[in-house]
C-alpha positions as CSV (number, residue, x, y, z in Angstrom):
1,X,0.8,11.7,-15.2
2,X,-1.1,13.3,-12.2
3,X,-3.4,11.0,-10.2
4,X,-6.9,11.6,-10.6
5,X,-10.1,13.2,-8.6
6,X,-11.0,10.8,-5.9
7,X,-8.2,8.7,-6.1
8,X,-6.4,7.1,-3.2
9,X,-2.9,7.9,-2.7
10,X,-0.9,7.6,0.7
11,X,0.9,10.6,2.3
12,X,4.6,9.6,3.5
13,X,5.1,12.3,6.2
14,X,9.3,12.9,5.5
15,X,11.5,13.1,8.9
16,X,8.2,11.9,11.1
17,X,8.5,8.3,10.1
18,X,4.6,8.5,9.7
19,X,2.5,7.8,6.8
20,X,-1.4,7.7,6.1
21,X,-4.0,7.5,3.4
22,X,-6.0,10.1,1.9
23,X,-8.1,11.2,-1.5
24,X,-6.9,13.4,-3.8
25,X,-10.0,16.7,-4.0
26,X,-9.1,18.7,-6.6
27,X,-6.1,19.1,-9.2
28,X,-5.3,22.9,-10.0
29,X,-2.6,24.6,-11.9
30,X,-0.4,25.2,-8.9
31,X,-1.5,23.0,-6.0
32,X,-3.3,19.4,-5.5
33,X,-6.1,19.8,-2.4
34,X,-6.3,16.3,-0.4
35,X,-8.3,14.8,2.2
36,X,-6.8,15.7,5.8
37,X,-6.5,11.9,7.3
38,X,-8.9,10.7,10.3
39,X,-5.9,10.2,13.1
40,X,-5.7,13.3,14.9
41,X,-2.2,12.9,15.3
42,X,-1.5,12.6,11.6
43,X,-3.1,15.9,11.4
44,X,-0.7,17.5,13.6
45,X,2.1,16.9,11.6
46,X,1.0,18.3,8.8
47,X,1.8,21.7,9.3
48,X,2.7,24.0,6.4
49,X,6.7,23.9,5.4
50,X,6.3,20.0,6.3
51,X,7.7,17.8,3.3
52,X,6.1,14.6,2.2
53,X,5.7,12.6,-0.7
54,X,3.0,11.2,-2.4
55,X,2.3,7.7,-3.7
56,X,0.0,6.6,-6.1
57,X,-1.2,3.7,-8.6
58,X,-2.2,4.3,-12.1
59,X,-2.1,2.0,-14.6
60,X,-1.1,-0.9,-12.3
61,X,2.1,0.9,-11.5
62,X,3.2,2.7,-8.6
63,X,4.3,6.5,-8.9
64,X,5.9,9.1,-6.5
65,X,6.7,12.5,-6.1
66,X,8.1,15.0,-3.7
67,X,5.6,17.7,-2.3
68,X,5.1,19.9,0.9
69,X,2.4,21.2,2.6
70,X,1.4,24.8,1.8
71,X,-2.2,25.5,3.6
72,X,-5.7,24.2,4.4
73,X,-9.1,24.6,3.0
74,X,-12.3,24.5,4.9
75,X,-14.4,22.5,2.7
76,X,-17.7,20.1,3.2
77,X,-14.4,18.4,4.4
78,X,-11.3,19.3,5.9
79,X,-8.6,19.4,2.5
80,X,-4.5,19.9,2.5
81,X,-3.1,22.3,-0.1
82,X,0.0,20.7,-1.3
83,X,2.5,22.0,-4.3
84,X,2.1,20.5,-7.4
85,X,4.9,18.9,-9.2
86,X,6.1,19.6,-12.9
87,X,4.8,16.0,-14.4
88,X,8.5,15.1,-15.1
89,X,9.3,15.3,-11.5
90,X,6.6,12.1,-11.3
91,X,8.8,9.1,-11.0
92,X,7.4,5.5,-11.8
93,X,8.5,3.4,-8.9
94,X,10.4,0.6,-10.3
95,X,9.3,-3.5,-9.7
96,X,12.3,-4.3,-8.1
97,X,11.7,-1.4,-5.5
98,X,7.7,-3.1,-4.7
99,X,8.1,-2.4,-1.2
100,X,8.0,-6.2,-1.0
101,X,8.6,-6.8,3.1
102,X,8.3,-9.7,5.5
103,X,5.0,-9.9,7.3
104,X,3.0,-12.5,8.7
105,X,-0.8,-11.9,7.5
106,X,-3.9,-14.5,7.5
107,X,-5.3,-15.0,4.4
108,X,-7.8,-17.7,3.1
109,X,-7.5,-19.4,-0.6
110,X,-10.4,-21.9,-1.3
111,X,-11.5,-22.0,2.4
112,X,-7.7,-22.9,3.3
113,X,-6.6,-20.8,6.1
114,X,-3.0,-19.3,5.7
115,X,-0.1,-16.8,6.5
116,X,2.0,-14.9,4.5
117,X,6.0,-14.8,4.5
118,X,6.3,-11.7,2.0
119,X,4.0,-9.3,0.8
120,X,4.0,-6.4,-1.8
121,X,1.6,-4.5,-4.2
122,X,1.8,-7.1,-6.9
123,X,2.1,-10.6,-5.0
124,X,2.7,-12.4,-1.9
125,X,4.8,-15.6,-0.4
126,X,2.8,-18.2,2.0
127,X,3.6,-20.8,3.6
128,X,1.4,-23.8,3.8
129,X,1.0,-28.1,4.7
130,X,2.0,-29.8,1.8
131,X,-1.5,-31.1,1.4
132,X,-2.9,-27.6,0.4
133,X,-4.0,-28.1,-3.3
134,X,-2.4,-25.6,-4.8
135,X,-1.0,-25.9,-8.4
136,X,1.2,-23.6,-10.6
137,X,-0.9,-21.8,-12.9
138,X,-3.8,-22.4,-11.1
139,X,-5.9,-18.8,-10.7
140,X,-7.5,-18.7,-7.3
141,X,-9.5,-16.1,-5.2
142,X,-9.2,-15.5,-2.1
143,X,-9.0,-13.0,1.2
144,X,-6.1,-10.9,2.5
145,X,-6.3,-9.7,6.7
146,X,-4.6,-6.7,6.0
147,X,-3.6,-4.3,9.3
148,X,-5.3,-0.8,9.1
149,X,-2.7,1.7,10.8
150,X,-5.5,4.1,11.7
151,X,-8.2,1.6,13.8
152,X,-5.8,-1.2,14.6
153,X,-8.5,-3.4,13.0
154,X,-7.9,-5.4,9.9
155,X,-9.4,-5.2,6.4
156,X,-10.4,-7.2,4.5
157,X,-8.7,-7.2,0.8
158,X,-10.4,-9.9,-1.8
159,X,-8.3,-10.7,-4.8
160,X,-8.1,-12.9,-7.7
161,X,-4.1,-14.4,-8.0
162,X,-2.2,-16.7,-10.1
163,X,-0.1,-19.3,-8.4
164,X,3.6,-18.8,-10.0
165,X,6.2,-21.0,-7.5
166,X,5.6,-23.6,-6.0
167,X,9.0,-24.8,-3.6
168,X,9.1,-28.0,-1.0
169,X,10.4,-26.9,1.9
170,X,10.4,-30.7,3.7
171,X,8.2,-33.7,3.6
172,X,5.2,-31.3,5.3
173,X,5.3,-27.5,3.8
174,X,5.8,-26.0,1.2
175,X,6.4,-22.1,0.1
176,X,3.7,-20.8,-2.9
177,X,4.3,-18.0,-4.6
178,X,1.2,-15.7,-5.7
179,X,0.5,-12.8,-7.8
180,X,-2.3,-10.6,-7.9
181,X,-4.2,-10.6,-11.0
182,X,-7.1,-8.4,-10.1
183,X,-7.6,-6.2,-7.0
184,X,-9.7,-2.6,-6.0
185,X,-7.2,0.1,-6.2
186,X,-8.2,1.6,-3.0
187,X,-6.9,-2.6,-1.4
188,X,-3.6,-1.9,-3.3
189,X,-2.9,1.3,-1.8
190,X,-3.6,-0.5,2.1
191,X,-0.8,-2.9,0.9
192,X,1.3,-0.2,0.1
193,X,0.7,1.6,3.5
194,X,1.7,-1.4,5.3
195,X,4.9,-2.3,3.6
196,X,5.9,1.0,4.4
197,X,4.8,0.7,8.0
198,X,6.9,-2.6,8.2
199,X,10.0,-0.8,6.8
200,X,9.8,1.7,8.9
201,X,10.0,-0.4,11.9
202,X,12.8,-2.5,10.3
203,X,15.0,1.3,10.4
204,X,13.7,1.9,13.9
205,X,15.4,-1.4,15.0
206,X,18.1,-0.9,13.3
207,X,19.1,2.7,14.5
């Protein structure tokens, strides 16, 4: 399964400890052409020979594969050439391996102001007062402050979740677990980007 035409996927720069988003252009026989990302600096690293792999949704999965950069295009916009992979070098990325990561973001569920503990793709944790009406089962909407890496400003990610744990912490909070039932593509992909921002700067601590 290749992604599709106009379909966001993010670019994890291999050895750089960089990654960024961009659009897939075209889908040949050999070679996938994608959108050259807005930082400068992203651009510079990706020179032909570099390695990277690509990360996509499809089907409300995430996939991978391994690719490198083998030319540019001039366009109406800028484009990458990468290699192409045989289709059975696609790898589904499993659940358990969500890119689920600790972060603190605001959110707001029925006008309630809160903050994550956890986030991946498919769900987050939150911490919140104890008199937050919040119910297991219950399906709620909401609004998800998301970092962009690009701008340094945050975007703004509605989704539609189901509320799936609920756990007292003490007599005032409590932790709620959420997953996402409905949410753009293009939102998922910036949750993506961001977990692996964060676990890139858990290895840089670590090192």
């Amino acid at each position: 399964m290749y992604p599709k035409i106009n379909q966001n996927i993010i670019i994890d720069i291999k050895y750089h400890d960089q990654s960024c988003r961009s659009i897939i252009a075209e889908v040949g026989e050999d070679d996938i052409l994608i959108s050259l990302p807005l930082d400068r600096n992203i651009i510079g690293l990706l020179t032909e020979g570099t390695k990277v792999d690509i990360i996509f949704m499809a089907d409300d999965h995430q996939y991978k594969f391994h690719s490198e950069i083998i030319g540019k295009k001039k366009d109406n916009i800028p484009l990458c050439r990468i290699t192409k992979p045989q289709e059975r070098e696609i790898i589904r990325i499993q659940r358990r391996d969500n890119f689920r990561v600790n972060s603190n973001l605001r959110l707001i569920i029925n006008e309630n102001k809160l903050y994550t503990i956890n986030i991946s793709s498919g769900g987050l944790l939150l911490s919140c007062g104890v008199d937050v009406q919040l119910e297991k089962g219950e399906e709620v909407s909401g609004t998800l402050f998301v970092p962009n890496t690009q701008n340094k400003e945050s975007s703004l990610i509605p989704f539609q979740g189901e509320i799936i744990r609920i756990h007292l912490q003490d007599q005032e909070r409590k932790n709620v677990a959420m997953k996402f039932t409905k949410m753009d593509k293009k939102d998922q992909m910036k949750i993506v980007q961001h977990c692996f921002e964060k676990q890139r700067q858990m290895r840089l601590k670590t090192r």
